[in-house]
Wavefront OBJ file of the C-alpha trace (Angstrom):
o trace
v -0.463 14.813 -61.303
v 3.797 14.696 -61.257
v 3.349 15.669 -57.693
v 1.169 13.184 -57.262
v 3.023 10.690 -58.331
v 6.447 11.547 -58.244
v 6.335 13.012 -54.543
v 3.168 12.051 -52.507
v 2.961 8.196 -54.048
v 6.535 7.328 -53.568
v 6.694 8.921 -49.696
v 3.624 7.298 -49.238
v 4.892 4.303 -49.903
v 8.216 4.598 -47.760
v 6.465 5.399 -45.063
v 4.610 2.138 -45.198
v 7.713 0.233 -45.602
v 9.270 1.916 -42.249
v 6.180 1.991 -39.971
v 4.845 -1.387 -41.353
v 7.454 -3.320 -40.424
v 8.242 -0.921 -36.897
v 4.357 -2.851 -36.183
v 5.125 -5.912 -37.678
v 7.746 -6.578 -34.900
v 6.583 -5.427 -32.319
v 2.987 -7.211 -32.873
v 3.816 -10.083 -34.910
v 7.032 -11.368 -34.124
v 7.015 -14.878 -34.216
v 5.558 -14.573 -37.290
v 8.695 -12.740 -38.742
v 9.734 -15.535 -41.047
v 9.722 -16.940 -44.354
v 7.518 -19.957 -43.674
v 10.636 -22.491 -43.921
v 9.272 -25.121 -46.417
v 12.002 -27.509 -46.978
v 10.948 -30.155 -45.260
v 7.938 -30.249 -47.614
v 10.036 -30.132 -50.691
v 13.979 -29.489 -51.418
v 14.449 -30.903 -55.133
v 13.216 -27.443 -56.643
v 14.121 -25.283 -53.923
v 18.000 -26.311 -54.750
v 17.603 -25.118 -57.889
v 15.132 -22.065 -57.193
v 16.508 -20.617 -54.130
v 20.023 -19.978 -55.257
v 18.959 -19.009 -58.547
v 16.620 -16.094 -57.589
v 18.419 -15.162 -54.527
v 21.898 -14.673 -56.145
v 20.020 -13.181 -59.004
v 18.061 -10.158 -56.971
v 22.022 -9.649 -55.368
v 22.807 -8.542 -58.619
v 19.816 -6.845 -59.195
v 20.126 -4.758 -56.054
v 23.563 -4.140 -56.596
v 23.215 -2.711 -59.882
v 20.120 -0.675 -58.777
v 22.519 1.092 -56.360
v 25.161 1.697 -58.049
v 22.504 3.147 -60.872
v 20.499 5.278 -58.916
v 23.024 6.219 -55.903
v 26.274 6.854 -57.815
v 26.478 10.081 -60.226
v 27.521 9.776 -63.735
v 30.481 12.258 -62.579
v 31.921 9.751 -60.108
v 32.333 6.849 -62.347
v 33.640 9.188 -65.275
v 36.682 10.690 -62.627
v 37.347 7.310 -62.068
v 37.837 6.121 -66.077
v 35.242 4.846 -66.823
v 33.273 5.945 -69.725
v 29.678 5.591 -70.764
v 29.644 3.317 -73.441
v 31.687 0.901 -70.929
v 29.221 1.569 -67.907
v 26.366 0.790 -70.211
v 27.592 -2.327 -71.663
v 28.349 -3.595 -67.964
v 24.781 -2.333 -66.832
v 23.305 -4.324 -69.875
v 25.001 -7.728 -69.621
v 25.456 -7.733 -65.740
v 21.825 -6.924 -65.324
v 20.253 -8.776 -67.855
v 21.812 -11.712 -66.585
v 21.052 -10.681 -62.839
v 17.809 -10.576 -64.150
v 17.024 -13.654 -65.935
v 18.598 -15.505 -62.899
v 16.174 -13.639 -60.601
v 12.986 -14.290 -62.737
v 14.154 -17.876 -63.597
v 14.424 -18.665 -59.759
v 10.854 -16.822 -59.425
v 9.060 -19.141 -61.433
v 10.605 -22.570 -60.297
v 9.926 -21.152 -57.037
v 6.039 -20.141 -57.393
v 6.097 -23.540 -59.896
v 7.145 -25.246 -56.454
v 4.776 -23.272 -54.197
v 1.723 -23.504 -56.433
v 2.064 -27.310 -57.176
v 3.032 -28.794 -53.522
v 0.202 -29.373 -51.258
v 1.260 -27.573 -47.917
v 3.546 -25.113 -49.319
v 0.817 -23.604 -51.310
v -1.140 -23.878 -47.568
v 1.892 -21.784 -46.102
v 1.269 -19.513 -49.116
v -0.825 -16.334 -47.370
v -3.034 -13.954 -49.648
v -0.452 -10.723 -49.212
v 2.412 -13.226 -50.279
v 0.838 -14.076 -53.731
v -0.140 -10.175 -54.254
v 3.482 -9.483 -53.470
v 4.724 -12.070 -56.658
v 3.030 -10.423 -58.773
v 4.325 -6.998 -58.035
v 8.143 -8.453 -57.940
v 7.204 -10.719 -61.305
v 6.326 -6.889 -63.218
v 9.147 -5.567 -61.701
v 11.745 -7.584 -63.193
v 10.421 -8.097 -66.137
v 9.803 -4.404 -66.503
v 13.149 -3.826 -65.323
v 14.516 -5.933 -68.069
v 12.483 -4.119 -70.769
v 14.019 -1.274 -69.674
v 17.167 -2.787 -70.354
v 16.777 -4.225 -73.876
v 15.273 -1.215 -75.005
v 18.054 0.565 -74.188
v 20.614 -1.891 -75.563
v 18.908 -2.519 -78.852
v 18.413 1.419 -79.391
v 14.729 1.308 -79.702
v 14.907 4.190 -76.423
v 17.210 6.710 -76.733
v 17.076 7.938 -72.913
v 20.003 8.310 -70.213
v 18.496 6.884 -66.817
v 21.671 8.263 -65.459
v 20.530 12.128 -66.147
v 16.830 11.822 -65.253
v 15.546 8.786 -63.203
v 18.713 8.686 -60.786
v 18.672 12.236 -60.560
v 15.127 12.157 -59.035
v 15.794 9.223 -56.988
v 18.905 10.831 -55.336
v 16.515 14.051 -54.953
v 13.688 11.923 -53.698
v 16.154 10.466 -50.702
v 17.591 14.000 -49.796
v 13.921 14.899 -49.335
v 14.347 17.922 -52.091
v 12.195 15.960 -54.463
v 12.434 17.305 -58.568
v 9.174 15.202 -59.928
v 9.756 16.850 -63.594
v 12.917 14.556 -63.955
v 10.390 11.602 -63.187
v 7.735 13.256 -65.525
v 10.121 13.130 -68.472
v 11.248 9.809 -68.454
v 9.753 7.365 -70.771
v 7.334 5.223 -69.600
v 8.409 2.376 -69.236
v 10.774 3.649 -66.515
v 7.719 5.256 -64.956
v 5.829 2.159 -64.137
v 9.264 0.002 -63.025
v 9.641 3.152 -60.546
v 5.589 2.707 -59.292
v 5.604 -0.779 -59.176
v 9.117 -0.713 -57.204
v 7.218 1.526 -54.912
v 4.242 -0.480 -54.469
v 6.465 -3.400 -53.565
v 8.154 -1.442 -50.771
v 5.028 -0.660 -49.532
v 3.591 -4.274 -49.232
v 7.282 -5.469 -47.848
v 6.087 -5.169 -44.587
v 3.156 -7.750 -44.909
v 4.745 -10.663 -46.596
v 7.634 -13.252 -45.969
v 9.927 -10.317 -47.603
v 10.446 -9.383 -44.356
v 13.125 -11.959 -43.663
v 15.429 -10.548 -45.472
v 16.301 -7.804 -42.276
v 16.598 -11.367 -40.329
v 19.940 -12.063 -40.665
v 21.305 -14.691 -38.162
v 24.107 -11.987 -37.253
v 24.198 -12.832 -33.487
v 25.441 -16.453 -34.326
v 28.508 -14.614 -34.437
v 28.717 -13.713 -30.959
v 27.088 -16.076 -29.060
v 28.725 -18.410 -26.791
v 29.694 -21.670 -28.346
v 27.244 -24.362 -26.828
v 28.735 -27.487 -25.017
v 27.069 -31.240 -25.360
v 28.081 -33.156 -22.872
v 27.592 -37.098 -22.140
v 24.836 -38.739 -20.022
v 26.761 -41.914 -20.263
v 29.028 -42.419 -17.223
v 31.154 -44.871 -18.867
v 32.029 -42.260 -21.645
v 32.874 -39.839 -18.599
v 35.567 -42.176 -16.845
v 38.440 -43.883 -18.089
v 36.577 -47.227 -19.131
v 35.981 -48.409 -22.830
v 32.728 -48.749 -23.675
v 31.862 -52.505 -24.998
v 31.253 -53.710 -28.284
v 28.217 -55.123 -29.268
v 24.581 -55.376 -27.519
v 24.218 -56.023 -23.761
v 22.011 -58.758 -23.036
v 19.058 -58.233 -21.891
v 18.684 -59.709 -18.193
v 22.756 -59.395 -17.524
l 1 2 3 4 5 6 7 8 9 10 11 12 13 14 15 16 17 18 19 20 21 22 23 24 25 26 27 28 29 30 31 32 33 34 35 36 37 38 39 40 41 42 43 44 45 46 47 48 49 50 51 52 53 54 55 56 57 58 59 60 61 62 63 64 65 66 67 68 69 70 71 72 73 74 75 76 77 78 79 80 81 82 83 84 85 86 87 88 89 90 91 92 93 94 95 96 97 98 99 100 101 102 103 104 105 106 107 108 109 110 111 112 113 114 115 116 117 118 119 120 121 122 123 124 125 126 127 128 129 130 131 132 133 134 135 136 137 138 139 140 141 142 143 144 145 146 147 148 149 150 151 152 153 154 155 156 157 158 159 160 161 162 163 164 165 166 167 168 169 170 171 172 173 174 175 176 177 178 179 180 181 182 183 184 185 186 187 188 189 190 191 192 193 194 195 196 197 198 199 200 201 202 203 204 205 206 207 208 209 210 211 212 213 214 215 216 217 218 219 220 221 222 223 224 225 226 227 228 229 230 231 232 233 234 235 236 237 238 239 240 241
């Protein structure tokens, strides 16, 4: 069963993330897009968007530096464990409410306004739920740790299996051995990847980078007067002049 789900689930699961969205561009790629729905609605979306999309920066930031970053590295550089810990708590916690906060204001929005719940597809509601438990599993996580009420260094077993995961030398047993409450944030995280591919999550690999190097584009006047040297005249022409 730690094979299972420790090794087969999670591959499973990136694979599905890279070939889904390999098909998803090459057979739906007009459809690669997050349904723009501002024109329906922008009062809530101000206060939403920037909310939950600052708040999953954090979020992801503080995953990586977690899971990707040994315990060793940030000890050689000074800092100890009590100090990474009490960063990790606030800075997440706070990452995290954002996130979730946003979430809600932003499914509030979605659920309530007429055609952005009709731009709301099937795979994109299945896909809230699984970022919803996430986060709030996730922040569980965190308290527990924080109040005391778990007693368990992340940093020596989860991250440790992630790290072995990625270098494709997979150690389930440090999985296995986690509490389990880390267990289902890691299988929901990896159900999530796997529906990425099928839901308006998919933007996020759309950044407008080439706006950087294309050419600038030139407007130019269809009005001869504005062309030559002549001011243009005040007022309205009369009609039969």
């Amino acid at each position: 069963m730690n094979v299972f789900l420790w090794v087969i689930v999670p591959y499973l699961c990136l694979a599905t993330f890279v070939v889904g969205h390999v098909w998803r561009y090459r057979y739906d790629k007009f459809g690669w897009t997050t349904r723009s729905s501002q024109l329906y609605e922008d009062r809530m979306l101000r206060l939403g968007s920037p909310l939950f999309h600052f708040g999953m920066l954090g979020v992801v930031g503080g995953h990586v530096i977690g899971l990707l970053v040994p315990e060793s590295w940030t000890e050689a550089v000074g800092i100890t464990d009590e100090m990474y810990h009490l960063v990790a708590m606030v800075g997440g916690l706070i990452a995290g409410l954002m996130a979730l906060v946003g979430m809600v204001i932003l499914i509030y929005r979605r659920r309530t306004v007429g055609p952005v719940f009709s731009a709301t597809t099937p795979m994109d509601k299945v896909m809230y739920v699984f970022l919803g438990l996430a986060i709030v599993l996730g922040m569980w996580n965190t308290v527990l740790g924080a109040t005391g009420l778990e007693h368990y260094n992340y940093r020596e077993g989860v991250s440790v299996w992630y790290r072995s995961f990625l270098a494709f030398q997979p150690q389930p047993e440090m999985m296995a051995e986690s509490p389990i409450g880390f267990q289902l944030h890691a299988l929901v995280a990896f159900g999530l990847f796997a529906l990425w591919p099928f839901t308006r999550l998919v933007h996020v690999f759309s950044a407008p980078v080439g706006y950087l190097t294309r050419p600038y584009i030139v407007y130019r006047s269809r009005d001869d007067q504005a062309l030559g040297s002549a001011r243009a005249r005040r007022g309205w022409d009369r009609v039969g002049s």
